[in-house]
C-alpha positions as CSV (number, residue, x, y, z in Angstrom):
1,X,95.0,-4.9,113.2
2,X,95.7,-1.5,111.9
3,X,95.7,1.5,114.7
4,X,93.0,4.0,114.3
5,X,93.9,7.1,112.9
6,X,92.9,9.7,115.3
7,X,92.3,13.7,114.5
8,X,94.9,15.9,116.7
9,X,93.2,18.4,118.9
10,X,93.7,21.6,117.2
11,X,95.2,24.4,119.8
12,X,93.2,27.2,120.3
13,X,94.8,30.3,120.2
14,X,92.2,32.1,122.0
15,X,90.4,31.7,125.3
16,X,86.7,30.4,124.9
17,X,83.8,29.8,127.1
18,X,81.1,30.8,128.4
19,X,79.9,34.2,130.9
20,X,76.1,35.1,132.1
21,X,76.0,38.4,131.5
22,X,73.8,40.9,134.3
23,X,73.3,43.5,131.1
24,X,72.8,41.0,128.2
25,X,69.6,38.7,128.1
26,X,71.7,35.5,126.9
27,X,74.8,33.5,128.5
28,X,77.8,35.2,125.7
29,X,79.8,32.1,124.3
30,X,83.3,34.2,124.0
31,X,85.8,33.6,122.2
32,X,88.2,35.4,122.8
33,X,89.7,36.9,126.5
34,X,89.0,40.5,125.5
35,X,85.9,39.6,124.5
36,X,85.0,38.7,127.7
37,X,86.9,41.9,129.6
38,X,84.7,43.6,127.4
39,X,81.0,41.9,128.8
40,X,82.7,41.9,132.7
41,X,83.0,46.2,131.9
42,X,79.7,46.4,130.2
43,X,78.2,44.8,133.0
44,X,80.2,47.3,136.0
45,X,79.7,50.4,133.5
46,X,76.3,52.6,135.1
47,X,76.0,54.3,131.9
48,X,75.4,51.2,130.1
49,X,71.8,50.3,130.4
50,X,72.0,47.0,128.4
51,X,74.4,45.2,125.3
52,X,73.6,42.4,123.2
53,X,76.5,40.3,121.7
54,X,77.0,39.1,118.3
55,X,73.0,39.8,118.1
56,X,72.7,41.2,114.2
57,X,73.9,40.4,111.0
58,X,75.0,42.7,108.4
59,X,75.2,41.9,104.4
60,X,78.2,43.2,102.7
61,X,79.3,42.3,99.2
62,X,82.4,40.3,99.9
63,X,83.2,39.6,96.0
64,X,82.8,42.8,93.6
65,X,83.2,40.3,90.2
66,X,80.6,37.6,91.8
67,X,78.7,39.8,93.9
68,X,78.4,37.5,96.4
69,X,76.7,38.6,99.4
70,X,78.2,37.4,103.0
71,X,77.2,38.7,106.4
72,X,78.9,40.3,109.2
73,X,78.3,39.8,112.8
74,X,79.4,42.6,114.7
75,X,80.8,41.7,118.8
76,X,78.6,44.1,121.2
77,X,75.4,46.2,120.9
78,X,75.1,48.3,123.1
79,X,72.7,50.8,124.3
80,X,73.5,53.9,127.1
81,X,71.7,55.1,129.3
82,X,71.9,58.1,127.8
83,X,70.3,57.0,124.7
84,X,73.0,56.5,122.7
85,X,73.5,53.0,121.0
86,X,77.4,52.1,120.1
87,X,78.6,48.8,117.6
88,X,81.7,47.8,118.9
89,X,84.2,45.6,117.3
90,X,87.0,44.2,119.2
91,X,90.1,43.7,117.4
92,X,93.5,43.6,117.4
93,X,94.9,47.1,115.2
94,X,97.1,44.8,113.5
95,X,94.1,43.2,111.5
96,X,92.3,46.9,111.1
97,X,93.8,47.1,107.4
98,X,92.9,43.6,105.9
99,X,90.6,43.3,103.1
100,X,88.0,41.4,104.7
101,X,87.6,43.8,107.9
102,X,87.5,46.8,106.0
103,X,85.1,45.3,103.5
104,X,82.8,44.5,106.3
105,X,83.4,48.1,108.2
106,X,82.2,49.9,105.2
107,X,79.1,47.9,105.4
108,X,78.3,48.5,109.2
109,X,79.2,52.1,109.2
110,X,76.9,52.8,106.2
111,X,74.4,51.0,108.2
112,X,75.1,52.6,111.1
113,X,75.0,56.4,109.3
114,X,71.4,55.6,108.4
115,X,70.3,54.1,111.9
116,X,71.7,56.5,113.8
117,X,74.0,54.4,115.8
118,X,78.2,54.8,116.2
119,X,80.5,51.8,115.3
120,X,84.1,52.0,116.9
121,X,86.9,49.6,116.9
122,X,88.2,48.5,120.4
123,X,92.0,47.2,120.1
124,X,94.3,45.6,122.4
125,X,95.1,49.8,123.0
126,X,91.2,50.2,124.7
127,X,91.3,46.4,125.9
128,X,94.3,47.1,128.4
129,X,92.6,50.1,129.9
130,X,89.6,48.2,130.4
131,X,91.2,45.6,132.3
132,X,93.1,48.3,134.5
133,X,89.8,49.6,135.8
134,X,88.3,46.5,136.0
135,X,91.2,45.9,138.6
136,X,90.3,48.9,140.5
């Protein structure tokens, strides 16, 4: 009899799972580990009334000869206390400069501009100071 091929597990690079947010209204399936230093902040943070995460999609032409239309999911909603509502995007500022990301940046910020709502990146630079006061 011939052995079964069997698919290898692929590694993840990043840490998934799962975190029931006190300041979101669904369990956040993360996937990465500053994703999820971000939801444990949002959740400590009194100025942060509520977030929502991965909750909207944006179209952006991804292909200028096809026009083909993709969509981007933004990482965290979320709403202050104050009023103000903030997009944020966590990534590392290595990946800030690829074609892709800034294709779909232009897209949320013009969105953003109309809907009166900021969109910010948070890099490993932001991601490191949360997780000091989260230590605190």
């Amino acid at each position: 009899m011939a052995a079964k091929k069997t698919k290898s597990k692929k590694k993840r690079r990043y840490k998934t799972g799962s975190y029931k947010a006190l300041k979101c209204k669904e369990v956040i399936k993360y996937r990465s580990s500053w994703e999820l230093i971000v939801a444990r902040f949002l959740d400590l943070d009194h100025n942060v009334e509520k977030f929502e995460y991965e909750n909207m999609k944006i179209p952006y032409v991804s292909n200028r000869k096809t026009m083909r239309i993709r969509y981007y999911i933004p990482d965290f909603f979320i709403h202050y206390t104050d009023g103000k509502k903030v997009i944020v995007e966590v990534k590392p500022s290595n990946k800030l400069n690829h074609v892709k990301v800034v294709k779909k940046a232009e897209a949320i910020r013009y969105w953003a501009k109309a809907n009166n709502i900021e969109y910010v990146f948070w890099t490993e630079q932001t991601i490191k100071e949360l997780k000091k006061l989260l230590k605190d």
